[in-house]
N, CA, C and O atoms as a GROMACS GRO file, in nm:
protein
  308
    1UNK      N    1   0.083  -0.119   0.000
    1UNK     CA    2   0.000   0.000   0.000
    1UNK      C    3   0.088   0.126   0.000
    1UNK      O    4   0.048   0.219  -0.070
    2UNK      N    5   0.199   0.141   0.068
    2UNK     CA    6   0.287   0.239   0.107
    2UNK      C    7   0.339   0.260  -0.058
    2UNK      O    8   0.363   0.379  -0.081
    3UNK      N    9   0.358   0.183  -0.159
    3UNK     CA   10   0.407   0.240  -0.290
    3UNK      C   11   0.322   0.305  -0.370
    3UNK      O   12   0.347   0.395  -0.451
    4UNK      N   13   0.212   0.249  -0.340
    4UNK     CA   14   0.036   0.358  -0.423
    4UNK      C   15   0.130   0.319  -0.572
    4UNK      O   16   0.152   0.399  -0.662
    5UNK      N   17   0.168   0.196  -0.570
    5UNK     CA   18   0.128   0.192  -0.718
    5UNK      C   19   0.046   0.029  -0.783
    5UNK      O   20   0.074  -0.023  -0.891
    6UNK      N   21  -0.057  -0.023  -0.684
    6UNK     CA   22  -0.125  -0.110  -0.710
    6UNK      C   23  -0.232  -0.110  -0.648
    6UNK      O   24  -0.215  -0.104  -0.526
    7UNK      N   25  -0.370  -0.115  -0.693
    7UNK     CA   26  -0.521  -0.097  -0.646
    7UNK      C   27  -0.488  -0.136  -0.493
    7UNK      O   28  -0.389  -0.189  -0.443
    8UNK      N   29  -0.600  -0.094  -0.442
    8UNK     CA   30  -0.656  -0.198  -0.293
    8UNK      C   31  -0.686  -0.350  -0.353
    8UNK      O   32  -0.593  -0.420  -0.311
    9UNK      N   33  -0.738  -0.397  -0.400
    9UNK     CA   34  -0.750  -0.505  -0.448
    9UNK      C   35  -0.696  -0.551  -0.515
    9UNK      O   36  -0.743  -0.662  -0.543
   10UNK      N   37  -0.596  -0.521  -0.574
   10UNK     CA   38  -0.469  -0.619  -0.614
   10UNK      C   39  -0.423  -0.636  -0.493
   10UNK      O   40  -0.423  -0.758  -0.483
   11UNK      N   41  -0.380  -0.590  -0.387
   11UNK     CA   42  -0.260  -0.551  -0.284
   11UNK      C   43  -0.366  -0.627  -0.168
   11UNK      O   44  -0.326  -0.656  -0.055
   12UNK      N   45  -0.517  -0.655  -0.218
   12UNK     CA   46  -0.564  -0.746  -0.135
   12UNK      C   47  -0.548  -0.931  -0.145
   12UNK      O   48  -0.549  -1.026  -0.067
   13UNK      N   49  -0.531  -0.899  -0.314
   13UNK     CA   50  -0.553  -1.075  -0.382
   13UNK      C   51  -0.444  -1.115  -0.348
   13UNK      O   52  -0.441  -1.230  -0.304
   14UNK      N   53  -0.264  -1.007  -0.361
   14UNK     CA   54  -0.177  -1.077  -0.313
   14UNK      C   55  -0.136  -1.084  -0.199
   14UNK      O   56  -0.024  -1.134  -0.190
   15UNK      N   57  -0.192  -1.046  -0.085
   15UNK     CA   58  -0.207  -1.066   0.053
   15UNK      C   59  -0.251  -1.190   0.092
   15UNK      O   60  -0.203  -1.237   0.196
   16UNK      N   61  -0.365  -1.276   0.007
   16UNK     CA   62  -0.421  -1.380   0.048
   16UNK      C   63  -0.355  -1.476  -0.042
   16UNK      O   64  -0.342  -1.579   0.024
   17UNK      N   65  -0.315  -1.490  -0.140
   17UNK     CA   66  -0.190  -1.566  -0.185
   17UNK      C   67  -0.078  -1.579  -0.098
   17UNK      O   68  -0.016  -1.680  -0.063
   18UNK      N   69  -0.064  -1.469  -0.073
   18UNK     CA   70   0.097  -1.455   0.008
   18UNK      C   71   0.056  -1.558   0.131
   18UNK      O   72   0.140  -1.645   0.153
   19UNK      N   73  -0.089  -1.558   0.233
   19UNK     CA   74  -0.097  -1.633   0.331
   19UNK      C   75  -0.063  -1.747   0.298
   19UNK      O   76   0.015  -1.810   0.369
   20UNK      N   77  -0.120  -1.805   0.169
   20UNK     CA   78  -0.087  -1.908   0.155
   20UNK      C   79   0.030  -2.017   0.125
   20UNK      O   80   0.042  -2.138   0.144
   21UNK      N   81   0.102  -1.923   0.076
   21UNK     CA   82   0.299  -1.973   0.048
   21UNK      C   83   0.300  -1.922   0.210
   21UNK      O   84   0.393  -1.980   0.266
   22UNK      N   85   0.256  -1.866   0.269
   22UNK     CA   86   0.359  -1.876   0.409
   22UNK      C   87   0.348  -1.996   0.482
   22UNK      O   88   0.440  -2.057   0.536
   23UNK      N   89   0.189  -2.034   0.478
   23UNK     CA   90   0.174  -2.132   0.559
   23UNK      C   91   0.233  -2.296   0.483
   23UNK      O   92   0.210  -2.408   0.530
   24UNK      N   93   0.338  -2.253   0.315
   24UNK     CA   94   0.400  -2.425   0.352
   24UNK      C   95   0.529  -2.412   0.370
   24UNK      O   96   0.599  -2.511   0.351
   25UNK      N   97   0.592  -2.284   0.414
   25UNK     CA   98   0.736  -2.246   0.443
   25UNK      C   99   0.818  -2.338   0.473
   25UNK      O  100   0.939  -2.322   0.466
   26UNK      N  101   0.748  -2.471   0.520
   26UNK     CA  102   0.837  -2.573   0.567
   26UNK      C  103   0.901  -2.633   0.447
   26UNK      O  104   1.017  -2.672   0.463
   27UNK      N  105   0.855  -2.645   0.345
   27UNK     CA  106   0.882  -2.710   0.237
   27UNK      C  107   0.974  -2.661   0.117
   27UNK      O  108   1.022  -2.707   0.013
   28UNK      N  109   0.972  -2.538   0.193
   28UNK     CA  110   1.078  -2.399   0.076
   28UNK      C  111   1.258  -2.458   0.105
   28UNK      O  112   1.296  -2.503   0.213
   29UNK      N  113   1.303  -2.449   0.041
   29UNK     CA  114   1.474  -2.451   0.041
   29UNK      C  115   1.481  -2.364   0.126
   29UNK      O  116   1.516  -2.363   0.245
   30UNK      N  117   1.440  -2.278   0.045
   30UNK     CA  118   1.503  -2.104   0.184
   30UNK      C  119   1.464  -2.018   0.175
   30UNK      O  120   1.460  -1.961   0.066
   31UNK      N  121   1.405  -1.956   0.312
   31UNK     CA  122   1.309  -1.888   0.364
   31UNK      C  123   1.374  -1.736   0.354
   31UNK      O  124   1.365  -1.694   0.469
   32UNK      N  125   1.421  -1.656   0.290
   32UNK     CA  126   1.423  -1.557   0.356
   32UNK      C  127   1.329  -1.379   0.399
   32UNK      O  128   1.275  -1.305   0.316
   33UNK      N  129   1.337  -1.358   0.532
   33UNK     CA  130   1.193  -1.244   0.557
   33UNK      C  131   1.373  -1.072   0.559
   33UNK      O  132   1.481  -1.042   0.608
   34UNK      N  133   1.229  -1.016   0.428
   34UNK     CA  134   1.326  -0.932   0.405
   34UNK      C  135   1.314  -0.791   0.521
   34UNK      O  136   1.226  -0.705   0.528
   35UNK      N  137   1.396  -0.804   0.575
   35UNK     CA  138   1.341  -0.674   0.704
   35UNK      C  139   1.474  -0.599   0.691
   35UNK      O  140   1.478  -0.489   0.746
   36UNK      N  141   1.585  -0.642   0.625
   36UNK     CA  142   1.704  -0.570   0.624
   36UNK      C  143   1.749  -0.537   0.518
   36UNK      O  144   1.842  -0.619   0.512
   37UNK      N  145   1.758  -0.468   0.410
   37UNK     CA  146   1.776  -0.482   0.277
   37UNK      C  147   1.900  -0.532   0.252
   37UNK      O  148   1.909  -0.608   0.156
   38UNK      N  149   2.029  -0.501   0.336
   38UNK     CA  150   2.135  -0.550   0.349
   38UNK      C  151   2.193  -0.706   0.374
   38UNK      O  152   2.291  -0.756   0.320
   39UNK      N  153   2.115  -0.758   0.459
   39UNK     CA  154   2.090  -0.871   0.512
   39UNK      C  155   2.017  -0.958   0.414
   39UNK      O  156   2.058  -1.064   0.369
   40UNK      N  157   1.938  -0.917   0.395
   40UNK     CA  158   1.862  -0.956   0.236
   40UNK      C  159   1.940  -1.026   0.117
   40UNK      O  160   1.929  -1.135   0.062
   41UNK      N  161   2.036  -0.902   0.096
   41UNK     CA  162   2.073  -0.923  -0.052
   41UNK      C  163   2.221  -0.988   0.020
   41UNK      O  164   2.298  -1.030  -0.068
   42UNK      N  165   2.249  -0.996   0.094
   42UNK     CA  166   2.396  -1.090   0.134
   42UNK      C  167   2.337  -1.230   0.170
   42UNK      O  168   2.419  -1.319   0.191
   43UNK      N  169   2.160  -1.272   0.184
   43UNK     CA  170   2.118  -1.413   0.205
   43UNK      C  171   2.109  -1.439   0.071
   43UNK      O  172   2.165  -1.539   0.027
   44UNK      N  173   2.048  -1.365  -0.003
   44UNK     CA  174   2.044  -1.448  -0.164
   44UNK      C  175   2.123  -1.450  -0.242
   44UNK      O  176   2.101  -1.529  -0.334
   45UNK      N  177   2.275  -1.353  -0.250
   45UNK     CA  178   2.362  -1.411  -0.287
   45UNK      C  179   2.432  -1.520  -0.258
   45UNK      O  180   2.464  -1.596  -0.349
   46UNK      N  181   2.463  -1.545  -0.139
   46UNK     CA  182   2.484  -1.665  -0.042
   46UNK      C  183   2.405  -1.786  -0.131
   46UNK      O  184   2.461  -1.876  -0.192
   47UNK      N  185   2.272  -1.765  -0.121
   47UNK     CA  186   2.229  -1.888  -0.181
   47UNK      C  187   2.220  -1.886  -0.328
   47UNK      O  188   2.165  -1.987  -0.372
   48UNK      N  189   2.259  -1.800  -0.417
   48UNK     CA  190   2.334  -1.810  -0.542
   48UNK      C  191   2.450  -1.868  -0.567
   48UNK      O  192   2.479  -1.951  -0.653
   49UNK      N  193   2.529  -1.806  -0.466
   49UNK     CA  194   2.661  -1.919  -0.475
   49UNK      C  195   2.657  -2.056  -0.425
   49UNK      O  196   2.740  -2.134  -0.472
   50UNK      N  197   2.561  -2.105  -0.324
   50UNK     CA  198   2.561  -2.218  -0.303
   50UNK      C  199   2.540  -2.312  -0.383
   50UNK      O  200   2.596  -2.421  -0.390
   51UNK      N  201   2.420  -2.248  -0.474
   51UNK     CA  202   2.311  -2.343  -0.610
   51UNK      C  203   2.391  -2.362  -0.717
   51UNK      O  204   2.397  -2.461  -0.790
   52UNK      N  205   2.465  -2.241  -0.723
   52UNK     CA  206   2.578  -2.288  -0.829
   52UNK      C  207   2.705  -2.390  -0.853
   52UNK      O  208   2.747  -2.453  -0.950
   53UNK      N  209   2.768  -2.364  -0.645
   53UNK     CA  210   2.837  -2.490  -0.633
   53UNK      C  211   2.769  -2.628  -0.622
   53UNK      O  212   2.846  -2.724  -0.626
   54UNK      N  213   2.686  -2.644  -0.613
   54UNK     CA  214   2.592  -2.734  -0.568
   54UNK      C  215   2.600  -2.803  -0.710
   54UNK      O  216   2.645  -2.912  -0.746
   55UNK      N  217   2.539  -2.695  -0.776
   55UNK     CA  218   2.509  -2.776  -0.929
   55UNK      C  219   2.659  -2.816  -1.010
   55UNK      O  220   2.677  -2.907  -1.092
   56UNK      N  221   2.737  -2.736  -0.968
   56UNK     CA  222   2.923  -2.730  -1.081
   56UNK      C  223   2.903  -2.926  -0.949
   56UNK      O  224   2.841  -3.016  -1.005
   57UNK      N  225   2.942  -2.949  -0.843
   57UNK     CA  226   2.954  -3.083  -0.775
   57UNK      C  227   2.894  -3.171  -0.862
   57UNK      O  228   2.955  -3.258  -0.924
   58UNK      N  229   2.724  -3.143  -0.872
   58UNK     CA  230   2.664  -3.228  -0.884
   58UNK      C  231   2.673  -3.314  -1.043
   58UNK      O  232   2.667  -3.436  -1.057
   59UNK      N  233   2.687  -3.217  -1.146
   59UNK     CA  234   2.751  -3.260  -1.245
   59UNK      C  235   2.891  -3.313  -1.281
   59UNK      O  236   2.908  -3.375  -1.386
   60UNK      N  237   3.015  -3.284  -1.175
   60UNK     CA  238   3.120  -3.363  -1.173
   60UNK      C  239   3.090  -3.485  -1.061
   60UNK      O  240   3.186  -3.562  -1.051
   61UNK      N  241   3.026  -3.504  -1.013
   61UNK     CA  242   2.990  -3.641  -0.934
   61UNK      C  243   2.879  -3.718  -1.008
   61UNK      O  244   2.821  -3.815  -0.959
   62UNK      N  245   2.847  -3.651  -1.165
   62UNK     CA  246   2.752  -3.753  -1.218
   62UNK      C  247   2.856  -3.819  -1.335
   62UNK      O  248   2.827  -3.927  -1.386
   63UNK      N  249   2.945  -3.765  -1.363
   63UNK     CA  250   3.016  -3.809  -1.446
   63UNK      C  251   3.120  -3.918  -1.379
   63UNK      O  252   3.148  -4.020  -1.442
   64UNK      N  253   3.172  -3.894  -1.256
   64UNK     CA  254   3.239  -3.952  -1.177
   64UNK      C  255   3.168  -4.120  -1.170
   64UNK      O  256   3.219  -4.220  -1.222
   65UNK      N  257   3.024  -4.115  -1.080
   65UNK     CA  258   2.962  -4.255  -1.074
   65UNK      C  259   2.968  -4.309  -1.260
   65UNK      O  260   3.028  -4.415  -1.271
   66UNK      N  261   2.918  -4.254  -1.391
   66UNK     CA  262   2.921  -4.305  -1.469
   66UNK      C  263   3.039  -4.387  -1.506
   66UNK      O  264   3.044  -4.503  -1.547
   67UNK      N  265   3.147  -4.288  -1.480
   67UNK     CA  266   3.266  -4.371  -1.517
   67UNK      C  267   3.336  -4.499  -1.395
   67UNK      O  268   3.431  -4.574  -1.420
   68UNK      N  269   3.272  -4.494  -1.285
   68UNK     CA  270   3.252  -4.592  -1.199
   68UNK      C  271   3.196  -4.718  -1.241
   68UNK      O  272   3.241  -4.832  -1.246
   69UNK      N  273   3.052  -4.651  -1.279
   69UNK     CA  274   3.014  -4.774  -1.332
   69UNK      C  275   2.987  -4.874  -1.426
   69UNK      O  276   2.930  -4.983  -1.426
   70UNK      N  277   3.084  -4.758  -1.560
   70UNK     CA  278   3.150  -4.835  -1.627
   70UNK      C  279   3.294  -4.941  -1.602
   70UNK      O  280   3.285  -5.059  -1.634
   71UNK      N  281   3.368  -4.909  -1.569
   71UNK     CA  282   3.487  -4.969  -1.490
   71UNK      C  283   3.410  -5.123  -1.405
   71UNK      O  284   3.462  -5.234  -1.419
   72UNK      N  285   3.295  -5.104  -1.328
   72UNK     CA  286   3.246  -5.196  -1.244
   72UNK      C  287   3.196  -5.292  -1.325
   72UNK      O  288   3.205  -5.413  -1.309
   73UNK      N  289   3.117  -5.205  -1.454
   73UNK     CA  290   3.107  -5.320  -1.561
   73UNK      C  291   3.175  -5.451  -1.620
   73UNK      O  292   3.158  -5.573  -1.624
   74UNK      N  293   3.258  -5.360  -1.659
   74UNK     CA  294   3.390  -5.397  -1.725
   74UNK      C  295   3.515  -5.500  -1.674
   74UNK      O  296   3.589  -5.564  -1.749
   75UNK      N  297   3.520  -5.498  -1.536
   75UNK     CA  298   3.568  -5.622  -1.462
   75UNK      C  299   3.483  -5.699  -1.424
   75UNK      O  300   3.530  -5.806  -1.387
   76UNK      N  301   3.316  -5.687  -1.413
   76UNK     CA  302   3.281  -5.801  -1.427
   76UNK      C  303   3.264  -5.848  -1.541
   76UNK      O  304   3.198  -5.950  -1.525
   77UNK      N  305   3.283  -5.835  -1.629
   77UNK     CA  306   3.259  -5.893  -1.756
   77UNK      C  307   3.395  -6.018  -1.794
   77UNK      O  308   3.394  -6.080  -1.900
   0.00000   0.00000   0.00000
């Protein structure tokens, strides 16, 4: 409301949406409540860099088991 640049009733429909993603918060990766703008933008970079290492691992540990389990093949054969 404080930006006056969306109706009362938009700023009502996404109020009652919004209840609703709060109440499955349990199920979110990561929660963050923005009350610090600073704090804010140093949590979601944080979890930018994580998703990224996460994903650079997860693709050298898929190549890793493949070539595992080729090799595992391959002596049993």
């Amino acid at each position: 409301m404080k930006r006056a640049q969306d109706s009362s009733e938009t700023v009502k429909d996404r109020m009652t949406k919004s209840i609703g993603e709060i109440m499955h918060w349990k199920e979110y990766d990561y929660v963050i409540v923005n009350n610090n703008f600073e704090q804010t933008l140093h949590e979601v970079k944080s979890i930018i860099t994580s998703e990224k290492l996460r994903r650079v691992r997860n693709s050298q540990l898929e190549e890793f088991i493949e070539t595992l389990t080729y090799e595992f093949k391959e002596l049993k054969s």
